[in-house]
N, C-alpha and C positions, 0 to 999 in steps of 0.2 A: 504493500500500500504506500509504503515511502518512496519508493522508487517511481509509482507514478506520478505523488503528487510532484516529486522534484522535477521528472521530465514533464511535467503537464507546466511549470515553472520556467523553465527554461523553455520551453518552446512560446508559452505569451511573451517573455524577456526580448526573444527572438522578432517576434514578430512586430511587438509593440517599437522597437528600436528598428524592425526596416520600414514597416511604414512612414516613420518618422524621416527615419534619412530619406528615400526614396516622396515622400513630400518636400522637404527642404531642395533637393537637388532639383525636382524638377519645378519647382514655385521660382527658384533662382534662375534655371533656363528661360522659362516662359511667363516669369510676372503672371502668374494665371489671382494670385491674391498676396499682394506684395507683404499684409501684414496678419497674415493669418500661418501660427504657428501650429503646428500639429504637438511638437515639442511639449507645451503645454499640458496637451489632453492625453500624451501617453507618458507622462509624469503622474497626472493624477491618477490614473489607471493604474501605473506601475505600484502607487503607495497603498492605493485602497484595496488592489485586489493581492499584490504580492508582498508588501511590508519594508520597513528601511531600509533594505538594501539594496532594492530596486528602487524605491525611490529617489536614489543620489544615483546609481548605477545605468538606469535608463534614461535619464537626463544627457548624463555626464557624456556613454558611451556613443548617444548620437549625437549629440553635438561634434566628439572629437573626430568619428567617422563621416560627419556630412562635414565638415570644415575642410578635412585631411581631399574631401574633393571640390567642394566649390570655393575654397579659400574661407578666411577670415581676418579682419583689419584688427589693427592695435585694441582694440578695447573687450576682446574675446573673453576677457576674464570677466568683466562684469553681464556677459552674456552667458556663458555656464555657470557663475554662482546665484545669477536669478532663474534660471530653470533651476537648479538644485535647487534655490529655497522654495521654489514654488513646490516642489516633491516632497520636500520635508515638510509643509506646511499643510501638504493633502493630506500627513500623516494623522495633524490635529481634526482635519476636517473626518477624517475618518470616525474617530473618536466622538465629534461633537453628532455626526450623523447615525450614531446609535441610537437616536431616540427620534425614530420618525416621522413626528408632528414637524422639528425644526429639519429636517433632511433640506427640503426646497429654498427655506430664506438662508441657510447657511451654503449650500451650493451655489446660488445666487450672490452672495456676501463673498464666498471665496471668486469667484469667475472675476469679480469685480475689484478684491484686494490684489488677486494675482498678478492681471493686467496693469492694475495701476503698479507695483512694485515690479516691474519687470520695465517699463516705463523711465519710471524713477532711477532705477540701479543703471541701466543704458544708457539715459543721457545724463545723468550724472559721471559715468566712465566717459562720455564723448567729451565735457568738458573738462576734466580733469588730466584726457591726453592732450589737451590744447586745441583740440578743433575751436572754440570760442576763445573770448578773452579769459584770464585764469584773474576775472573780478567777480565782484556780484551781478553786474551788473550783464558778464557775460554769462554768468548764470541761470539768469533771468532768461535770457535770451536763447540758452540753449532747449530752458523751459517752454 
């Protein structure tokens, strides 16, 4: 019985991370939706259905395999530490959606903190390589 649940594990790990790359790869090719991450939705999958270490680990490994082919600029870092926290943070949501009256305002709460903190964490990495001015005021402005 361990031996399936593990490969029934590995094989969503598998799939949940090619979707991903093979979204990122070809959204890159073909602008088909320039700001819709799939990244995202097999994070929160990875944490709700398979637990913390796919929650860092399916973030983490497609990012580094859709980068390692479409490229990635200077600020990569704070682009896989915000899919990672969005993974780690599906963990809590996990948890809060135990009691399924709040399931929908807390899925809807998360969709909404996630995108904004992914937001935040990104262009705050664009201005702190210096893409803006390194004031407030280019802060403001990156905002």
């Amino acid at each position: 019985m361990k031996n399936i649940k593990t490969t029934t594990a590995i094989i969503l790990t598998a799939a949940l991370i090619s979707v991903a790359v093979g979204w990122r790869v070809i959204n890159h090719e073909y602008a088909i939706a320039p700001n819709l991450e799939i990244v995202t939705t097999v994070s929160v999958i990875a944490a709700i259905v398979l637990g913390t270490r796919a929650a860092l680990a399916v973030p983490l490994i497609t990012m580094i395999a859709s980068d390692l082919i479409i490229g990635n600029s200077s600020i990569f870092i704070y682009t896989w530490s915000s899919f990672a926290l969005i993974g780690l943070g599906a963990l809590v949501l996990k948890k809060l959606n135990a009691k399924p009256g709040r399931q929908i305002a807390t899925s809807f709460g998360f969709a909404i903190a996630s995108s904004f903190a992914f937001f935040a964490i990104t262009n705050f990495g664009v201005w702190a390589q210096g893409w803006y001015p390194s004031t407030l005021a280019g802060l403001t402005q990156c905002y």
